[in-house]
C-alpha positions in Angstrom: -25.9 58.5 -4.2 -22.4 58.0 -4.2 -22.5 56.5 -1.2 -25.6 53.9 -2.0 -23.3 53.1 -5.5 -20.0 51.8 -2.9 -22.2 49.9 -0.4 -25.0 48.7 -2.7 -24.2 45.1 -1.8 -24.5 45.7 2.2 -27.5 47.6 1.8 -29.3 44.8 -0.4 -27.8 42.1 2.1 -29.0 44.0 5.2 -32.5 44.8 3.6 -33.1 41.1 2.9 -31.8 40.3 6.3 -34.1 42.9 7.8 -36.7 41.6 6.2 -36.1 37.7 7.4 -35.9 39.2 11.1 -39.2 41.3 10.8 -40.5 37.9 9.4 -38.9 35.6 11.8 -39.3 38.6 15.1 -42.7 39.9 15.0 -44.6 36.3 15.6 -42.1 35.4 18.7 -42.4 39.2 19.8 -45.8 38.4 20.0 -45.6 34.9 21.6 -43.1 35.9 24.4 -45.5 38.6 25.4 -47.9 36.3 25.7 -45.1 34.2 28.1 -44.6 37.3 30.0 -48.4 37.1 30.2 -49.4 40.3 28.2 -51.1 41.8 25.3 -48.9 40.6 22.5 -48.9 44.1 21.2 -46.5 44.8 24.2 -44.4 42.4 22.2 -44.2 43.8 18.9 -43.8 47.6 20.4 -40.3 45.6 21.6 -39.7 44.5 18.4 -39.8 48.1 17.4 -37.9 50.7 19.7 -35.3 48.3 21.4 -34.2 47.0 18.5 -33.8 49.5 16.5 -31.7 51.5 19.4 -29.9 48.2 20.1 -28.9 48.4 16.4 -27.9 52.1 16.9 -26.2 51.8 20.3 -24.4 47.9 20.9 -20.7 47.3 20.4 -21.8 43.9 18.2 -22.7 44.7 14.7 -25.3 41.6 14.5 -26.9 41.5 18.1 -30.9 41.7 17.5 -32.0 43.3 20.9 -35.6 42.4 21.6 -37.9 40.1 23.8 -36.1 37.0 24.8 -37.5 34.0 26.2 -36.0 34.1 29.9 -36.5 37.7 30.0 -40.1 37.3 29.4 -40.9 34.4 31.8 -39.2 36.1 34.6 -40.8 39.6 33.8 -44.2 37.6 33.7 -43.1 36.1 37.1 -42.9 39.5 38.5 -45.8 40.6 36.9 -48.0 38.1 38.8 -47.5 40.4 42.0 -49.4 43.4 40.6 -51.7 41.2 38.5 -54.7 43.5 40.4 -52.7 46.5 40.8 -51.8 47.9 37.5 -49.5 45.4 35.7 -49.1 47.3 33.0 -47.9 50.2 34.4 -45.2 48.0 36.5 -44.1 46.4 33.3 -42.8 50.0 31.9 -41.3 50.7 35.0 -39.7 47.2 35.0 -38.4 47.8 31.6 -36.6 51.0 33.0 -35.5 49.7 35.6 -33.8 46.7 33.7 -32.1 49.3 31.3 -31.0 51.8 33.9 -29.0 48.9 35.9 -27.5 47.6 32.8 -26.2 51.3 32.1 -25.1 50.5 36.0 -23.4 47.6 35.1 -21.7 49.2 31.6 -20.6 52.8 33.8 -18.9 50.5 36.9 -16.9 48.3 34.1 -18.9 45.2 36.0 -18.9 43.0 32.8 -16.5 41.1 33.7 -18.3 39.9 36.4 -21.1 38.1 34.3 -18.0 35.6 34.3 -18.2 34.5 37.8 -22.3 33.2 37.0 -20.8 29.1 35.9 -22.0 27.3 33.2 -23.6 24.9 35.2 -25.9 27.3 36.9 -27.0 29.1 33.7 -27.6 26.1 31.9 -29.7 24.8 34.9 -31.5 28.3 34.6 -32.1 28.4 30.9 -33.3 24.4 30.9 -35.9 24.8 34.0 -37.2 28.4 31.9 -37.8 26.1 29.0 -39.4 23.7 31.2 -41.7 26.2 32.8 -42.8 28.0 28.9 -43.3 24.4 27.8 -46.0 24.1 30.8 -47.2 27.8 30.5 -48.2 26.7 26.9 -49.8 23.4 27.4 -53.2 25.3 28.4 -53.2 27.5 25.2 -52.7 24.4 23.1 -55.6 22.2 24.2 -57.7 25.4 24.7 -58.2 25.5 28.3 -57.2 27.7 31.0 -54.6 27.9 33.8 -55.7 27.8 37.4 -53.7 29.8 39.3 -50.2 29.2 38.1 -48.2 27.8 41.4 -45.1 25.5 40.8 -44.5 23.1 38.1 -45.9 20.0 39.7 -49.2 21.8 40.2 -49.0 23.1 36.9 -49.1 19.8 35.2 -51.4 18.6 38.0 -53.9 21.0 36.4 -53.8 20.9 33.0 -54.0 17.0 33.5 -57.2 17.5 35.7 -58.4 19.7 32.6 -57.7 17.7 29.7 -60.8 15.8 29.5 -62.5 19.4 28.3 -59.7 20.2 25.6 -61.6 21.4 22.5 -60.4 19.2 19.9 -60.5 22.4 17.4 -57.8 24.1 19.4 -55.9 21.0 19.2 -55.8 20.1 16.2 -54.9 23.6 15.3 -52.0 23.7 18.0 -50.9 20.2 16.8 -51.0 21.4 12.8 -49.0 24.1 13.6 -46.6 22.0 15.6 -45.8 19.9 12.9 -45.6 22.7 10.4 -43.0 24.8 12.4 -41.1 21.9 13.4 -41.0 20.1 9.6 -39.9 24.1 8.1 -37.1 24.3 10.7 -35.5 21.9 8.9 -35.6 23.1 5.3 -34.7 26.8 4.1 -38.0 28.0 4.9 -37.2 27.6 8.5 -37.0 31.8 9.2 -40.8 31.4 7.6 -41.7 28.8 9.4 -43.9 30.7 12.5 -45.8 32.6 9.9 -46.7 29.8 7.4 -48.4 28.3 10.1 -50.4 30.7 11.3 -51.3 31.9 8.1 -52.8 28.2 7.5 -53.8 27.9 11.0 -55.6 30.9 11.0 -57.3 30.8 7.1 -58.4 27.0 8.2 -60.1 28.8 11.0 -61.9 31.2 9.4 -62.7 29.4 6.3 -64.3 26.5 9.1 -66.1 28.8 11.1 -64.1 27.4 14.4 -65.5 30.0 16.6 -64.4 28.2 19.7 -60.9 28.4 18.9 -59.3 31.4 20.9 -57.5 34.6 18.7 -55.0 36.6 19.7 -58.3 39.3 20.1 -59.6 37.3 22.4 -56.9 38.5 25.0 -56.1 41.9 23.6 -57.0 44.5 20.5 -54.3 44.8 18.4 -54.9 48.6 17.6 -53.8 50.1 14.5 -50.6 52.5 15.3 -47.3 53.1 16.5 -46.6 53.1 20.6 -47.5 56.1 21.9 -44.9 57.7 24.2 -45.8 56.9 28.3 -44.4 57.9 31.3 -42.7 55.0 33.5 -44.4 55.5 36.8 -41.7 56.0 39.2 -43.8 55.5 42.2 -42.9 51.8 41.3 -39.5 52.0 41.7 -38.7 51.2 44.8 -41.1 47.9 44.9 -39.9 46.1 41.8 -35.7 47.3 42.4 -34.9 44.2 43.4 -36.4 42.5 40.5 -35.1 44.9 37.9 -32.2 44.0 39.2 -32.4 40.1 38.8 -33.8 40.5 35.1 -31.4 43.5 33.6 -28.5 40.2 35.2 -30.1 37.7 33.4 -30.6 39.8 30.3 -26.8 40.8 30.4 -25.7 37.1 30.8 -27.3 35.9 27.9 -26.1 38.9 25.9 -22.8 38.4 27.4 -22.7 34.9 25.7 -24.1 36.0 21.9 -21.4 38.7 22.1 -18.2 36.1 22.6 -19.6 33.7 20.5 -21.0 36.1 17.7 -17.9 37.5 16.2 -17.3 41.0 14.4 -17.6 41.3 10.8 -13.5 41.4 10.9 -13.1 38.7 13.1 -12.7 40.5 16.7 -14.8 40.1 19.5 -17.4 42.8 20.4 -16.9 44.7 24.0 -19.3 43.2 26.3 -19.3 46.4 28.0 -20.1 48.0 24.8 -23.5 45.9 24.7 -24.1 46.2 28.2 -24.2 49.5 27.4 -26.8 49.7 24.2 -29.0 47.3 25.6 -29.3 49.7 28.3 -30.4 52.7 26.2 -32.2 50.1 24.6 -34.4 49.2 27.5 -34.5 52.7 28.6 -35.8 54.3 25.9 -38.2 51.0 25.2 -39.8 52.1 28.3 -41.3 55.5 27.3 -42.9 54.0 24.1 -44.6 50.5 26.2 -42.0 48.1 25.8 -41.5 44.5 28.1 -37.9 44.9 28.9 -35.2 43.5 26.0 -31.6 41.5 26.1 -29.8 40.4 23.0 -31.5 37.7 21.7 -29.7 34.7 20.2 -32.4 33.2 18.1 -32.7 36.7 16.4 -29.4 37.2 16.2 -28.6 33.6 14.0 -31.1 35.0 11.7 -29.7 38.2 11.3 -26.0 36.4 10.6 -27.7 33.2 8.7 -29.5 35.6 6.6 -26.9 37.5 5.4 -26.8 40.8 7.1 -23.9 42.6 6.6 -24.3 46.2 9.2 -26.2 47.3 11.9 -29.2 48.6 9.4 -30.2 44.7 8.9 -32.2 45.1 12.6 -32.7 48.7 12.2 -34.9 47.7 9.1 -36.0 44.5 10.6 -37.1 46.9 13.7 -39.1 49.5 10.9 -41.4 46.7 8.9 -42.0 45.2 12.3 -43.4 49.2 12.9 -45.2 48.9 9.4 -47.1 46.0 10.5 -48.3 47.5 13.4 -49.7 50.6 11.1 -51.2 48.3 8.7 -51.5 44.7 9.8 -53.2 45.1 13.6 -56.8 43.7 11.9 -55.1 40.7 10.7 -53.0 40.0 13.8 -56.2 40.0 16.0 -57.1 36.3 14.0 -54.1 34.6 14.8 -55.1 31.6 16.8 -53.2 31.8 20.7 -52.5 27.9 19.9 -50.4 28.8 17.1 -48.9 31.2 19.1 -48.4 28.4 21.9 -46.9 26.0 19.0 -44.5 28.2 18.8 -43.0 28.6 22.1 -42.9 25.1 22.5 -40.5 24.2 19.9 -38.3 27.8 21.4 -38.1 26.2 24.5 -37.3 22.9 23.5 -34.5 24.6 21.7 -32.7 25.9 24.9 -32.9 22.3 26.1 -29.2 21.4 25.1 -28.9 17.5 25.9 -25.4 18.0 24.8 -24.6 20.4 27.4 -26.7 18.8 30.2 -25.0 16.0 29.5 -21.7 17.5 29.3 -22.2 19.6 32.5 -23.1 16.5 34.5 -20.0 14.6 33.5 -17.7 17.2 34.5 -18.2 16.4 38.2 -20.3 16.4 41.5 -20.2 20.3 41.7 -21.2 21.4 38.4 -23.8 18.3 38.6 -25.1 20.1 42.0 -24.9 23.6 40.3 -27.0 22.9 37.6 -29.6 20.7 39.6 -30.4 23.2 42.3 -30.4 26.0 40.3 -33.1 23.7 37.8 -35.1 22.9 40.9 -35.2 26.6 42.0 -36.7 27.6 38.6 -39.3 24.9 38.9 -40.4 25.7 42.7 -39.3 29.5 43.3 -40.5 32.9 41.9 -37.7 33.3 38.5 -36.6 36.6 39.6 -34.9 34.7 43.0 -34.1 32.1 41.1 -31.6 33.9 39.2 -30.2 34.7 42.7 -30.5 31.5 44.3 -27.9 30.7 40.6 -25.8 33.7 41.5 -25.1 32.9 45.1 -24.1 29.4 44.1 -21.3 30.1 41.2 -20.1 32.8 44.1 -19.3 29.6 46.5 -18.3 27.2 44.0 -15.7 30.2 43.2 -14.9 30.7 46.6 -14.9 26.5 46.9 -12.6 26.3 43.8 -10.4 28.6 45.1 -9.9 26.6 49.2 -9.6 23.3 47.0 -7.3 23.9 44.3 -3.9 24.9 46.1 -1.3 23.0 45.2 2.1 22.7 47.1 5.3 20.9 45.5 8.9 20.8 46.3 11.6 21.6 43.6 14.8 19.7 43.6 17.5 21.1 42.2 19.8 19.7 39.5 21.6 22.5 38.6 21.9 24.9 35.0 18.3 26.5 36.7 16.5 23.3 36.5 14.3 21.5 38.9 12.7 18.5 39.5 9.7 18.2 41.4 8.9 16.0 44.0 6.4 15.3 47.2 6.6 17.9 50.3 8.0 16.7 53.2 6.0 16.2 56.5 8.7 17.4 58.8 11.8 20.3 57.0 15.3 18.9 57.6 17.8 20.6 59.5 20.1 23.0 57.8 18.7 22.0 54.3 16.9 25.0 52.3 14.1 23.6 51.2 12.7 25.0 47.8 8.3 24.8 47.7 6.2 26.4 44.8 2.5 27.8 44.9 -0.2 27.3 42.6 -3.5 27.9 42.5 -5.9 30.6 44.1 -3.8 32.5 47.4 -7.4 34.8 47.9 -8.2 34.9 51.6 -10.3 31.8 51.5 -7.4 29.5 50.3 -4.9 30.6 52.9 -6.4 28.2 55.5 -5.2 25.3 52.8 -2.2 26.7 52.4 -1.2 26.9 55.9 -2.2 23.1 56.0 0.3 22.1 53.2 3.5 23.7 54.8 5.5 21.5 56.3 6.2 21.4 60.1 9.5 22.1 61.6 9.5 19.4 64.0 12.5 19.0 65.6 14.7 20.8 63.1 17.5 22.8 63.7 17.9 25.7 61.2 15.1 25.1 59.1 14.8 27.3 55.9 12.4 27.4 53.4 12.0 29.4 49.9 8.4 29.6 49.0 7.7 30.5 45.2 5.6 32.8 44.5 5.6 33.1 40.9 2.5 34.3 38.9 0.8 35.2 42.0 -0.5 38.5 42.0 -2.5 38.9 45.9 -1.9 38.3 49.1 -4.2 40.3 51.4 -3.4 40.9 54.7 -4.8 37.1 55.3 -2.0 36.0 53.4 0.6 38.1 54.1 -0.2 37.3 58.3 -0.2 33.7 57.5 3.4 34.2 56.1 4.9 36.1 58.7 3.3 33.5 61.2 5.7 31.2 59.2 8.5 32.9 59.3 8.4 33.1 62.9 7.9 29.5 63.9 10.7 28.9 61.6 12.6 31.6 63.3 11.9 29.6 66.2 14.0 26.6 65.4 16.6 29.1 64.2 15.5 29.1 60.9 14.5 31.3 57.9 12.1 32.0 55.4 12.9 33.5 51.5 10.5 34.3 49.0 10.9 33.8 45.6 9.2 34.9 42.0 7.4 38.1 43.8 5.3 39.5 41.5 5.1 43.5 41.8 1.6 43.4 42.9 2.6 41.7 46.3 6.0 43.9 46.4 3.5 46.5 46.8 1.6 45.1 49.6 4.9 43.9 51.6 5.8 47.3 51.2 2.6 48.8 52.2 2.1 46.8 55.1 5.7 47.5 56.5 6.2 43.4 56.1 9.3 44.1 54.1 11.4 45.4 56.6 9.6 42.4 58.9 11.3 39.5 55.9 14.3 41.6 55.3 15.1 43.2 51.7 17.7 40.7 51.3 15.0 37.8 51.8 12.9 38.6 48.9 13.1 37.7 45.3 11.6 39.7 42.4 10.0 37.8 39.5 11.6 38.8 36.3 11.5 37.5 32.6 13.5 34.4 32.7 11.8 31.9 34.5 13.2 30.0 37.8 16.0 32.7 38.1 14.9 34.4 41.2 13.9 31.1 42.5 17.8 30.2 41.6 19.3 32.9 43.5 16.9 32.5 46.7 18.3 29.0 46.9 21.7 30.1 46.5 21.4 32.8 49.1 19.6 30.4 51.4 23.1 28.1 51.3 24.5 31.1 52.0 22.6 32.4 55.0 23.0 28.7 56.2 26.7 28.8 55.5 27.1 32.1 57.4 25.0 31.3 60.2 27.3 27.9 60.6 30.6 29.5 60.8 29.2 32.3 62.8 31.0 33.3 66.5 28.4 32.4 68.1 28.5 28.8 67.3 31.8 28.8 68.5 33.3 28.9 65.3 
């Protein structure tokens, strides 16, 4: 009691924010099962057991983990495969398989590789889903049926051929419950907005007698009841790895993004891994209670936060009406018309159509522009699940792209009290003139090539020296450090030398490794330390030096 009487005010907040999400959850539960192309009682089991272990288990205090979108297109995608061999049984293996390589992804500390997946791509990924739910629904709105799926061109190629048999009742019930959803979203109703409209969409029906208009029973009962506990069939496994793999990524990139942009009731930024991590057990345990696998989902999540929850027992109630609807509401859900359903998903997709961003994305130049378009044109004309690769493999080489282009060679002058001016690098290195040139940008393996390019030549030059800064570089590899030495020697070659400067302790350790220190010479290397330009100032000086020296040396007759 005493502990109800200090958080009375969280526990009312979360209740009424529980409530908003059952409210809000339980009719898109339903609708992305039917996106995923499955009973929408598959659906609302998700809206059940992940999100109530997502509530228990995620770093972030508001993440709603439950059926998403994306999630559900491409797990409908895969789904198509087995449609005659036992779908349902591959969806729960799916689901476990998506949860046990998120786990994968939490135990190996790979979340910070969902940063290597660009915007570009995942905005071209998320648009050309929308795209594809948009068409998915068109049938289910005019009250016709889909023949045989294929890409998006034949998709709208057939539900033009089919139009002229819409049945006007499903329309105008899909169009009513269009405008309703979309006018609501705009007032404070909008977390009621779903379930207003089929309320009215589905007393119009039955008060008309519309007994053309297809219900949510006309694809699947709706029985009475909690999920009953089933056994993934592991047999599966070894068929659908590859896609478990491509959903649990996309289901941890979009998480991935709600956690940085979703801050912590203090302020601080939930650990990705953290979530990674809970909506693994989430998935997991969804799939031994007939769950379609689960990310964090962002429209879910707003409503949580816009709604005022406070803790993580806003979802966990959210997740136990959705539970209580299932024990006393099945009868009722059955008369839901599928085009109100449909209505829905529409204006969802529409929503992760971000002209802003598009627009943004294709002003920031050519290679975002070709990011995003190929990885839009793969969702349109390729199975989702290699989609999500095909978006993968391309932020991988505009990385590894990035990293050749962006190395940058400049010379520092000096002008003495440790300041520098820079200025163009020459073609050719004078004689008996050190020659000071700074790095930046990306020295991995496939940059070296670039950097090789931007030294200058010796020429001609007699006693050419060069001290190459290396400050704030952190790896060489044995690409690099090979390149170097091959430097050192053609400039050993005209007599000269070459000093490095601003050595970070990372590449101390692989000069030493390698044995390459003893190759430059102790004295020929300068450590990085706190005041910046200070080992570059001594390498210059002791470059002068070396210079000096070799000059007056005996065996230039001096």
């Amino acid at each position: 009691m005493q502990f109800l009487r200090r958080h009375r005010n969280h526990v009312v907040a979360d209740i009424l924010a529980g409530i908003t999400g059952a409210v809000a959850g339980a009719p898109q539960a339903m609708g992305f099962a039917i996106v995923a192309g499955i009973s929408p009682l598959y659906g609302l089991y998700t809206a059940v057991v992940p999100t109530i272990v997502g509530a228990l288990t995620t770093g972030s205090v508001f993440m709603t983990v439950g059926p998403t979108n994306a999630v559900a297109l491409v797990a409908g995608s895969v789904l198509l495969s087995y449609a005659d061999n036992d779908p349902i049984g591959h969806l729960f293996t799916l689901t476990l398989l998506v949860g046990l390589f998120q786990l994968l992804f939490a135990v190996l500390r790979l979340d910070g590789l969902m940063r290597f997946v660009s915007n570009a791509v995942m905005t071209g990924f998320v648009t050309g889903a929308a795209v594809l739910i948009v068409l998915g629904q068109l049938f289910h709105l005019v009250g016709v049926d889909e023949h045989g799926g294929g890409n998006s061109l034949l998709k709208v190629w057939d539900w033009a051929n089919q139009l002229p048999h819409a049945q006007y009742q499903t329309m105008i019930v899909g169009v009513l419950s269009l405008v309703i959803i979309y006018t609501l979203h705009h007032t404070r109703l909008r977390g009621l907005a779903t379930l207003i409209a089929m309320v009215i969409t589905s007393i119009m029906v039955l008060v008309f007698d519309w007994q053309n208009v297809p219900l949510v029973q006309d694809m699947s009962v709706i029985a009475s009841g909690l999920p009953q506990v089933t056994l993934p069939n592991f047999a599966y496994i070894p068929d659908l790895a590859v896609a478990g793999l491509a959903v649990a990524l996309l289901a941890s990139l979009q998480a991935a993004g709600i956690t940085r942009s979703v801050p912590q009731p203090d302020g601080r930024v939930a650990s990705v891994r953290r979530d990674l991590m809970g909506q693994g057990l989430a998935n997991m345990g969804g799939s031994f209670f007939q769950c379609m696998p689960a990310g964090g989902s962002l429209s879910r999540t707003a409503v949580n936060v816009s709604a005022g929850g406070r803790t993580r027992l806003s979802n966990v109630i959210a997740g136990l009406l959705v539970a209580v609807v299932l024990l006393f509401l099945g009868r009722y859900i059955e008369r839901i018309p599928l085009a109100a359903l449909a209505a829905h998903l529409v204006i969802a997709a529409f929503s992760l159509i971000r002209f802003d961003v598009l627009r943004l994305v294709w002003r920031v130049g050519f290679s975002a522009r070709v990011a995003m378009v190929v990885t839009f044109l793969s969702t349109q004309f390729l199975s989702l699940e290699y989609s999500i690769y095909v978006g993968v493999i391309i932020s991988l080489l505009l990385y590894v792209y990035s990293s050749v282009r962006f190395v940058e060679l400049v010379r520092l002058i000096p002008l003495g009290n440790g300041l520098f001016r820079e200025d163009v690098v020459p073609g050719v290195l004078p004689s008996s003139d050190p020659v000071i040139l700074s790095v930046s940008g990306n020295l991995y393996f496939a940059a070296i090539s670039k950097l090789e390019e931007l030294l200058p030549s010796p020429g001609d030059a007699d006693s050419p020296v060069v001290v190459l800064r290396l400050r704030d570089h952190h790896f060489l590899g044995s690409t690099g450090i090979r390149s170097l030495d091959n430097y050192a020697r053609l400039l050993e070659s005209h007599g000269g030398k070459l000093v490095l400067a601003g050595v970070e302790d990372d590449i101390r350790l692989q000069l030493v490794r390698t044995g390459e220190l003893r190759r430059f010479g102790s004295d020929s290397v300068f450590y990085a330390g706190d005041v910046i330009f200070d080992s570059t100032s001594h390498a210059y000086d002791y470059a002068k030096e070396w210079l000096h020296q070799k000059d007056h040396s005996p065996v230039n007759g001096n």
